[in-house]
TIKOL-792231 format. One line per field, with one value per residue (C-alpha): residue number from 1; x, y, z; residue in three letters. Coordinates in Angstrom, 2 decimals, decimal comma, padded with zeros to 5 digits. Layout:
<nodes>
i: c(NUM_...) .
x: c(X_...) .
y: c(Y_...) .
z: c(Z_...) .
aa: c(ALA_...) .
</nodes>
This chain:
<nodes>
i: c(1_2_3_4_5_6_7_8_9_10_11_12_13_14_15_16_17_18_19_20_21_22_23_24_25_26_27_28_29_30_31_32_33_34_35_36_37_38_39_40_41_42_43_44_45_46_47_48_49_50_51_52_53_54_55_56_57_58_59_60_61_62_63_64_65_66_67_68_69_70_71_72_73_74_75_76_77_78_79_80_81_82_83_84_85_86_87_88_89_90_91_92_93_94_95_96_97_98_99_100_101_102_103_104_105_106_107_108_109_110_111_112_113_114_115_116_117_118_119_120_121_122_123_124_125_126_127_128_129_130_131_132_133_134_135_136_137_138_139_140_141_142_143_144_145_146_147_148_149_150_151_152_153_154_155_156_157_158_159_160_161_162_163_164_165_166_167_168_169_170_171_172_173_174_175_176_177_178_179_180_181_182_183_184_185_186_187_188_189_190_191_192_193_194_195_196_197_198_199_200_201_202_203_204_205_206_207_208_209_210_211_212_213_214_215_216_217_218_219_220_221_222_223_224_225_226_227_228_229_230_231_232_233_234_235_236_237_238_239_240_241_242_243_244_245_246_247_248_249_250_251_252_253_254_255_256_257_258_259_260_261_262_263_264_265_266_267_268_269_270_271_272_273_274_275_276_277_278_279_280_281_282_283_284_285_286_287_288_289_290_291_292_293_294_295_296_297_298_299_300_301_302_303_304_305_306_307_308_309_310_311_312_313_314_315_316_317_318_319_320_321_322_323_324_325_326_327_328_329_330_331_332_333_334_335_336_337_338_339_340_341_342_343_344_345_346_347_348_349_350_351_352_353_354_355_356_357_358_359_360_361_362_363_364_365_366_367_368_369_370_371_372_373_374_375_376_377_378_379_380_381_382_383_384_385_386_387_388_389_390_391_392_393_394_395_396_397_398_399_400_401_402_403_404_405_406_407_408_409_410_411_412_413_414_415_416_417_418_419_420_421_422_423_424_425_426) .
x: c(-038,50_-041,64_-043,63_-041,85_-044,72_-046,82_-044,96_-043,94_-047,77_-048,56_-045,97_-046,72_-051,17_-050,22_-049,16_-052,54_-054,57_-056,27_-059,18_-057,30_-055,20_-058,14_-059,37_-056,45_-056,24_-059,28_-058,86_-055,50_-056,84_-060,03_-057,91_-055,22_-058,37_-060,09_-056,68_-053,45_-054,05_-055,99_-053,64_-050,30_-052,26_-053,06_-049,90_-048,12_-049,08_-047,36_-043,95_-044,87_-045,59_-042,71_-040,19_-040,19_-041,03_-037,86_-035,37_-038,00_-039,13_-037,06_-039,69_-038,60_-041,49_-043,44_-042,47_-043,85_-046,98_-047,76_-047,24_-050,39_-052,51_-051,17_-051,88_-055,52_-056,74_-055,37_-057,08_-060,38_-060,20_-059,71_-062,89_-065,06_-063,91_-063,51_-067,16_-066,72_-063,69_-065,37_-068,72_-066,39_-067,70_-071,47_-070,11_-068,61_-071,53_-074,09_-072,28_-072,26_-068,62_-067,61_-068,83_-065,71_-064,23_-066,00_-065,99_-061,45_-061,44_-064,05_-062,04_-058,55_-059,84_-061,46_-058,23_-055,93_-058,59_-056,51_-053,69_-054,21_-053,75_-050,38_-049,38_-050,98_-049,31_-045,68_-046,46_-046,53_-043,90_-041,43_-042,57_-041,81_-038,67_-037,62_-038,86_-035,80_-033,61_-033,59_-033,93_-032,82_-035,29_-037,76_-035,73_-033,59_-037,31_-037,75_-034,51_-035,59_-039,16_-038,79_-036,72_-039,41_-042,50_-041,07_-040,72_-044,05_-045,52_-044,40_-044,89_-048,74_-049,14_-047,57_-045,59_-047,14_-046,70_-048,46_-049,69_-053,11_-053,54_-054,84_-055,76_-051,52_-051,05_-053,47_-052,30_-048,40_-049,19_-050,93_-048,26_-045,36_-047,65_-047,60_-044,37_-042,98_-045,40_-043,00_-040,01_-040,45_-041,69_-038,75_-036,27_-037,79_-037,70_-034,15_-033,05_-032,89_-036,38_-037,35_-035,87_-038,55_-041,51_-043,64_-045,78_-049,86_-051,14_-055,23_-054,39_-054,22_-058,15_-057,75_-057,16_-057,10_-058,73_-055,68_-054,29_-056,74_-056,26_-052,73_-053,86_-056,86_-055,48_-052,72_-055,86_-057,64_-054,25_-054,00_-057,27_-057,37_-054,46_-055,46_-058,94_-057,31_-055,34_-058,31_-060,16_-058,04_-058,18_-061,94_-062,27_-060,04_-062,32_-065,04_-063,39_-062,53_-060,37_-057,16_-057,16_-057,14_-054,22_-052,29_-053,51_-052,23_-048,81_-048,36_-049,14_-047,09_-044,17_-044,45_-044,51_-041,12_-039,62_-041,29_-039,82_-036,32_-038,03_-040,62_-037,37_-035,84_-039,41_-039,23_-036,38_-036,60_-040,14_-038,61_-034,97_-036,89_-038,63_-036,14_-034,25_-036,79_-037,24_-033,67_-034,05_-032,05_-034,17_-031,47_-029,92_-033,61_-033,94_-030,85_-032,20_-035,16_-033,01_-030,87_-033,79_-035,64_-032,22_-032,09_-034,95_-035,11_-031,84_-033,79_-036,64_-034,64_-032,52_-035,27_-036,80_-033,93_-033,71_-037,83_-037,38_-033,98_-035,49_-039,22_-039,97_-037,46_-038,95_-042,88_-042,18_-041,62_-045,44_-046,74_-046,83_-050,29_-050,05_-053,14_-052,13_-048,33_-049,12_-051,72_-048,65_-046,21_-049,14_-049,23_-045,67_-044,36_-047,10_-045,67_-042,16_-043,82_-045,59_-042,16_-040,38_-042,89_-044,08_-040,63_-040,76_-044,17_-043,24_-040,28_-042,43_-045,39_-042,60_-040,86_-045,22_-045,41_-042,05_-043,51_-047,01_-048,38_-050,48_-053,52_-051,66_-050,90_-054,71_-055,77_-053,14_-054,31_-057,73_-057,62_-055,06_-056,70_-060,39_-060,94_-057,93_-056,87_-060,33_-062,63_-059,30_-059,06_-063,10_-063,42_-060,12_-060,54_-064,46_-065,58_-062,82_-062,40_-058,95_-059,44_-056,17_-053,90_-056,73_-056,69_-053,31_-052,96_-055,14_-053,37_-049,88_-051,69_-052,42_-049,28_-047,33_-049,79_-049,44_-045,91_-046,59_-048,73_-045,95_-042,95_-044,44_-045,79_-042,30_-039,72_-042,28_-044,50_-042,61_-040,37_-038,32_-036,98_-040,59_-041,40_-039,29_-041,96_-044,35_-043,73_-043,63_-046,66_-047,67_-045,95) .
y: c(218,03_217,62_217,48_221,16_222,04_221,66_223,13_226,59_226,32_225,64_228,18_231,21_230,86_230,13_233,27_234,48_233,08_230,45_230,38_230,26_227,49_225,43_226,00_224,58_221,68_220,37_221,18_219,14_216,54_215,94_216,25_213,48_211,12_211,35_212,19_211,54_208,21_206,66_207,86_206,43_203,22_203,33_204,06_201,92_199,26_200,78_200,47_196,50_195,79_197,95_197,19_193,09_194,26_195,92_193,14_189,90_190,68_190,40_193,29_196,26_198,28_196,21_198,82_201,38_199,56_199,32_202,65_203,60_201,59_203,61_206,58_205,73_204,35_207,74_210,04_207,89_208,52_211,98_212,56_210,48_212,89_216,55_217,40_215,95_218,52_221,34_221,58_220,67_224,01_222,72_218,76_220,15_222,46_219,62_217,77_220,56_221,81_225,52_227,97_229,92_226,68_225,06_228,63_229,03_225,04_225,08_228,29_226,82_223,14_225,06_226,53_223,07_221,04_222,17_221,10_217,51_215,82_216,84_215,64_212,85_212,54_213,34_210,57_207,75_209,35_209,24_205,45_204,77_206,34_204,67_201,07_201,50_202,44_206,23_207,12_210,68_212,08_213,14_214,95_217,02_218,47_218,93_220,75_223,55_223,45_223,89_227,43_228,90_227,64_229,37_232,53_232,06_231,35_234,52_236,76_235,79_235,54_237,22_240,05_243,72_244,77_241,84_239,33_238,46_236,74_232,85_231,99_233,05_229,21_226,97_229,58_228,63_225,39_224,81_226,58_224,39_221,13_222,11_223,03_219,14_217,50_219,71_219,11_215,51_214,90_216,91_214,62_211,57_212,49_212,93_210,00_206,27_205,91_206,16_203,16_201,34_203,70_202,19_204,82_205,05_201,67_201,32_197,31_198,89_199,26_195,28_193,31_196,24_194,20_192,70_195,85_196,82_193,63_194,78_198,62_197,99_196,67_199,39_202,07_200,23_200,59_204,07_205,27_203,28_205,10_208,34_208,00_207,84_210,83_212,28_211,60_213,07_216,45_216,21_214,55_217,19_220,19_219,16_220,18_223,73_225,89_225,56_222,02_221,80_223,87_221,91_218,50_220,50_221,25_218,15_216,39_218,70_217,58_214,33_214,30_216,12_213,90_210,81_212,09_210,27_206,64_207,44_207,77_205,21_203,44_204,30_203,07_199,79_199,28_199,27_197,68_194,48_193,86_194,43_192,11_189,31_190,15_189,22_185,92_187,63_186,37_186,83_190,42_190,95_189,88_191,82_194,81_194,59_194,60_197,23_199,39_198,66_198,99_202,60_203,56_202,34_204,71_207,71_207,70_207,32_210,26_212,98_211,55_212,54_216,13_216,89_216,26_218,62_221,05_221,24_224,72_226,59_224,32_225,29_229,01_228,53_227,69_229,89_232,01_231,23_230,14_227,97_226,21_225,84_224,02_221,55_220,87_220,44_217,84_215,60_215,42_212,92_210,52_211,12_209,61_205,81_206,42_208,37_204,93_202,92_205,08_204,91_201,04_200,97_202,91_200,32_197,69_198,38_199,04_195,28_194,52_196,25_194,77_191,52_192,14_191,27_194,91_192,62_191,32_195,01_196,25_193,68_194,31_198,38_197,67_195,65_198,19_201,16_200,49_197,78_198,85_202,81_204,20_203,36_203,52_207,11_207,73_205,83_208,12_211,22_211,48_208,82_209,36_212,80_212,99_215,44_215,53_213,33_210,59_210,73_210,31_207,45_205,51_206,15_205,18_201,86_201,52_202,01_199,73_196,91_197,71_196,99_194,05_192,42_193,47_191,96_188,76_187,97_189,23_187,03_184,26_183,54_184,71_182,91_184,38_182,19_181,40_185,08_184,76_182,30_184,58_187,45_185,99_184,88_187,84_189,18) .
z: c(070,61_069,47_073,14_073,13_071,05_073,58_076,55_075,06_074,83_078,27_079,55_077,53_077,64_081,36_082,05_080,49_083,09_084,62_082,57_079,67_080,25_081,50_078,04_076,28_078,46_077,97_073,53_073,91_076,05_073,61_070,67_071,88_072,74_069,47_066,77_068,59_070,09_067,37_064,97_066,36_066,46_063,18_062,03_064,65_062,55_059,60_061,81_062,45_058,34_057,23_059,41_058,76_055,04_055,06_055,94_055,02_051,68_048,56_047,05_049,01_047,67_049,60_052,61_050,60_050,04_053,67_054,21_051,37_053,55_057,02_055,25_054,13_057,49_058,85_056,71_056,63_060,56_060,39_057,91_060,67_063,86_062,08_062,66_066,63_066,93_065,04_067,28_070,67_072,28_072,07_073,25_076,64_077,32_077,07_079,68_082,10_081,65_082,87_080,03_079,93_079,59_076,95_074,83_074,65_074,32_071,24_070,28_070,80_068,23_065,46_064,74_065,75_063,46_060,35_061,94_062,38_059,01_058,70_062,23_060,94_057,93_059,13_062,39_059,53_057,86_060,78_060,88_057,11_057,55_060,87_059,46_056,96_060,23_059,31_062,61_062,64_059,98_062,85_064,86_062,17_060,89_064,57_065,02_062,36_063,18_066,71_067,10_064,50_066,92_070,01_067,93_066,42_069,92_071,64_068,36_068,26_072,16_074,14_072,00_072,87_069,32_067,75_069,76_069,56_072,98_073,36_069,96_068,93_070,47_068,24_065,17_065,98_066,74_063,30_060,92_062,78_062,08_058,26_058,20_059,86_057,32_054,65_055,92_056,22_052,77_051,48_053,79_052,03_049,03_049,01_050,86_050,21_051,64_047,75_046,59_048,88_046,97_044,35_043,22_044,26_044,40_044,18_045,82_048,99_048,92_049,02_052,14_054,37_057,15_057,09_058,30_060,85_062,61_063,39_063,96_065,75_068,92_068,79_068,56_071,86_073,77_073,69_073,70_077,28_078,54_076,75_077,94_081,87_081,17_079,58_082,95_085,06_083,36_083,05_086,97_088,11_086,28_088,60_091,91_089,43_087,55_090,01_089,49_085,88_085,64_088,42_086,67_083,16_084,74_086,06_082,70_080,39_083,24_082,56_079,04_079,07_081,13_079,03_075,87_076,34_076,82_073,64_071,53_072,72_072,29_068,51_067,39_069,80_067,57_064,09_065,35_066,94_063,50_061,62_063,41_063,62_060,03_059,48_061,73_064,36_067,47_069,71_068,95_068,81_072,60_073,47_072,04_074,08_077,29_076,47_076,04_078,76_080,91_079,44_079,96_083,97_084,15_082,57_084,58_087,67_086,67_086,17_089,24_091,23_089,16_089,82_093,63_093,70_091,21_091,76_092,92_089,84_087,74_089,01_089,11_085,17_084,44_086,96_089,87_091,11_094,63_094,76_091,83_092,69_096,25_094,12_091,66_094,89_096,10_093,46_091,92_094,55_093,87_089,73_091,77_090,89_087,21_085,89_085,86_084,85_082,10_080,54_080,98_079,69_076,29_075,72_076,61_073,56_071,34_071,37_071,68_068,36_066,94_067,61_065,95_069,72_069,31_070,62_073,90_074,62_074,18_076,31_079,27_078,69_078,56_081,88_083,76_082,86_082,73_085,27_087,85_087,26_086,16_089,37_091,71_090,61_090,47_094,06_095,96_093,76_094,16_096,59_099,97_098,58_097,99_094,48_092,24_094,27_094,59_090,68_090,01_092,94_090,63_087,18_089,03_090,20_086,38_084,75_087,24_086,03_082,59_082,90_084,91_082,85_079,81_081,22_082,07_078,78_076,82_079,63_080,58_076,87_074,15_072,05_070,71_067,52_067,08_066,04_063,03_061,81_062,89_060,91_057,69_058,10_058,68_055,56) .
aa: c(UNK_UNK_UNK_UNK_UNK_UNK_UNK_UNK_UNK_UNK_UNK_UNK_UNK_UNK_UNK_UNK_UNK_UNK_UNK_UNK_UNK_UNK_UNK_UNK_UNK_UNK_UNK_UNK_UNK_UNK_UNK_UNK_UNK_UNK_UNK_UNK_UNK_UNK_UNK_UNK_UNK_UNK_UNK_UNK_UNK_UNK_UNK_UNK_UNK_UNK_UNK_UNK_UNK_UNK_UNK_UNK_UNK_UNK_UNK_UNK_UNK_UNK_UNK_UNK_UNK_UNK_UNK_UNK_UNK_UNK_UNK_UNK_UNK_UNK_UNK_UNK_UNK_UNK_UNK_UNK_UNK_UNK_UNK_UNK_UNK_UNK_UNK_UNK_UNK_UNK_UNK_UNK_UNK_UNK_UNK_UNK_UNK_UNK_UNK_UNK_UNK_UNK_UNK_UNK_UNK_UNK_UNK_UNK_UNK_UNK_UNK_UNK_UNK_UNK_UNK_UNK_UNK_UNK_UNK_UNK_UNK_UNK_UNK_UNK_UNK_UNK_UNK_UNK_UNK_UNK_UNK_UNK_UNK_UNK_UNK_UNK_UNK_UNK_UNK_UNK_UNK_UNK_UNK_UNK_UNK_UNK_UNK_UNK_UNK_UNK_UNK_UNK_UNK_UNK_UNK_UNK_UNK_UNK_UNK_UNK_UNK_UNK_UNK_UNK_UNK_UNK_UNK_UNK_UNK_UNK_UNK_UNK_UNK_UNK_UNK_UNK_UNK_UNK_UNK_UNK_UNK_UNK_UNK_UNK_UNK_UNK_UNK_UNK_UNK_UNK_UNK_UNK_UNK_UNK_UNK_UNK_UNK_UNK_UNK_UNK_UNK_UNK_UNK_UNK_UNK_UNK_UNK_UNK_UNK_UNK_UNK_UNK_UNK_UNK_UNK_UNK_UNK_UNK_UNK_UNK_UNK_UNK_UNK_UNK_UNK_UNK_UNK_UNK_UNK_UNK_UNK_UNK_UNK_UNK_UNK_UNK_UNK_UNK_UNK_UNK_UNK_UNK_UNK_UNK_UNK_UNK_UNK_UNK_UNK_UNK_UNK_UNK_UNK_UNK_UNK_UNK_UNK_UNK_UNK_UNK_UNK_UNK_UNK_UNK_UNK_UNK_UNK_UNK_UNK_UNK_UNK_UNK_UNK_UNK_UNK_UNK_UNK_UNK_UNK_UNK_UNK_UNK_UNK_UNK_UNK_UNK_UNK_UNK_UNK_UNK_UNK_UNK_UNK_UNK_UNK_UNK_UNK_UNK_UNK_UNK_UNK_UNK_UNK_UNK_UNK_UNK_UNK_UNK_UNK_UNK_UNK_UNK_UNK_UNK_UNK_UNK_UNK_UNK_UNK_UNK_UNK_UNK_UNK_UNK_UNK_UNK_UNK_UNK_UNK_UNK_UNK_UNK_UNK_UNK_UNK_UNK_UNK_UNK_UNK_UNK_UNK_UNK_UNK_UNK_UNK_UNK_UNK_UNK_UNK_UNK_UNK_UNK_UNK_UNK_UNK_UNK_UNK_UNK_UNK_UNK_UNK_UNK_UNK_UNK_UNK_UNK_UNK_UNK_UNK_UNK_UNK_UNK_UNK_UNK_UNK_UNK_UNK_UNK_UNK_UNK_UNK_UNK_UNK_UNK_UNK_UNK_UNK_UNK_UNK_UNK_UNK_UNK_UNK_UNK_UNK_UNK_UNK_UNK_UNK_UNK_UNK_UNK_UNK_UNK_UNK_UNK_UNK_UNK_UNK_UNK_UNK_UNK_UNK_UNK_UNK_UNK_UNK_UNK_UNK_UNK_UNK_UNK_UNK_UNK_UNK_UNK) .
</nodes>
């Protein structure tokens, strides 16, 4: 529900232009870089502390107490890359970006900037909440949120009456962002998630490098993969305006069809600590399977849908025929990532259930900078292949990832072990 955000986006500024959905690419691409992956890493390590918290600790406020210190590494991030988002326009025309471009993407972040502390915000909420096995929090917030974004969307963009043209989306985007942070807050605080709420505590100031050394490694492993995203949108920019909004199509795609495993990614996260938490090691293990088993089914599934589907499913972003014969290029090569993406999401989550957030930057760092990076650069720019040499090298990267992930969990870990583990950690 909440990746709809962004595809009502792409859909209705696609129909703008070309130009103009160039320009939002490249805003959401910089902003998921420099908020949205550093952010779910900080607070990923709010769902490792919590979740063990929850069923370890005899002090359930504890939970709460982790949470504080989510929330303040968070907002101290945020403070650090405001002024980076704010003067974006200037960034991308220093580095020799299209000027039309760099003008709607500056345009499109000074308006989303206000938007992302309370994505922020309700991001660690959703963890708190799902830590205590409140799973469904999220997506009931979503459910209201969701219908009033779509209206929103068209009302400011594309309506004749009022629409105001490309800035509507970053407007609609930014009230819907306030309103889940509400929504949230007003779910927890009439739940059970209060009994686990302490009140303001200035102690988290102490001992937050014990935090960091949880989020930190989170933070590295998904910047890498954001940053090879992010280089595929700026790589495929350089061979023009066609391209980005192929690469842009293709991307929004795949995060649709990725939103199945990420849910099933969230709730594997909290349900392996909990479980190790509980000195469960085997449900915990079992867990882990089913997950992964589910998710192997998804991706195969919408797999088989994209390849029956593909040109209804084109004509709905656009009706550009230069751009729909670059998406009909590069979707088949998606055929290979789709699974392993969905693997790949389960596969950090039992990471992050484990506390192994360091294991997982390392495998990211190594598959994405040292393999996918100068695979892409080398068939993208160097055999001049253009968007499908890109995307042949993020595939190679994302079926190491997972590589490198199942061999640690099935060949290193052990699993009664952990429950030592995370009380130590505790």
């Amino acid at each position: 529900l909440q990746t709809s955000f962004l595809f009502v986006n792409v859909i209705s500024v696609g129909h703008l232009g070309t130009g103009e959905l160039a320009g939002m690419a490249m805003s959401v691409l910089i902003n998921g870089f420099l908020v949205y992956a550093p952010s779910l890493g900080l607070v990923s390590a709010t769902e490792t502390f919590c979740s063990t918290a929850y069923t370890a600790s005899r002090d359930k406020t504890l939970v709460g107490f982790h949470f504080q210190r989510g929330l303040l590494a968070s907002v101290l991030h945020l403070i650090v890359v405001a002024p980076i988002l704010w003067n974006l326009e200037l960034i991308l025309l220093s580095i020799g970006q299209n000027p039309l471009v760099a003008k709607l993407s500056g345009t499109y972040m000074r308006i989303q900037v206000f938007g992302v502390l309370p994505w922020t915000m309700f991001e660690a909420c959703k963890c708190y909440l799902q830590s205590q096995g409140i799973m469904r929090a999220g997506s009931l917030v979503l459910l209201v949120v969701v219908p009033i974004h779509c209206f929103n969307n068209y009302l400011l963009v594309r309506s004749p009456t009022y629409g105001i043209g490309f800035i509507g989306a970053p407007i609609a985007t930014l009230i819907s962002e306030w309103l889940m942070f509400a929504g949230i807050v007003i779910y927890i605080r009439g739940s059970r998630a209060m009994d686990t709420w302490g009140g303001w505590n200035i102690d988290v100031l102490h001992n937050m490098h014990a935090y960091y050394k949880v989020a930190a490694p989170a933070v590295i492993m998904l910047c890498a993969e954001y940053f090879a995203f992010g280089l595929l949108t700026i790589g495929a920019s350089y061979f023009g305006v066609v391209q980005i909004d192929a690469c842009t199509i293709v991307i929004n795609t795949l995060l649709l069809i990725f939103i199945p495993s990420y849910g099933i990614s969230f709730s594997t996260g909290p349900r392996v600590g909990n479980l190790i938490g509980a000195a469960k090691p085997r449900q915990a293990r079992i867990a882990s399977d089913v997950a992964l088993a589910a998710s192997a089914f998804i991706g195969l599934l919408f797999i088989a849908l994209l390849a029956m589907f593909l040109d209804l499913w084109i004509s709905v972003y656009t009706a550009e025929p230069d751009v729909i014969r670059q998406v009909k290029m590069i979707i088949p090569i998606t055929y290979l990532f789709i699974t392993g993406d969905g693997l790949k999401a389960v596969l950090s989550a039992i990471m992050r259930g484990l506390g192994r957030q360091k294991v997982s930057a390392a495998i990211n760092m190594l598959a994405y900078h040292l393999i996918a990076i100068p695979v892409s650069a080398y068939l993208g720019f160097g055999r001049d292949m253009q968007n499908p040499g890109l995307w042949w090298g993020v595939c190679v990267g994302v079926l190491v990832v997972c590589g490198g992930h199942f061999i640690y969990i099935y060949r290193w870990v052990d699993w009664k072990d952990e429950v030592r583990f995370c009380l130590v950690r505790l």
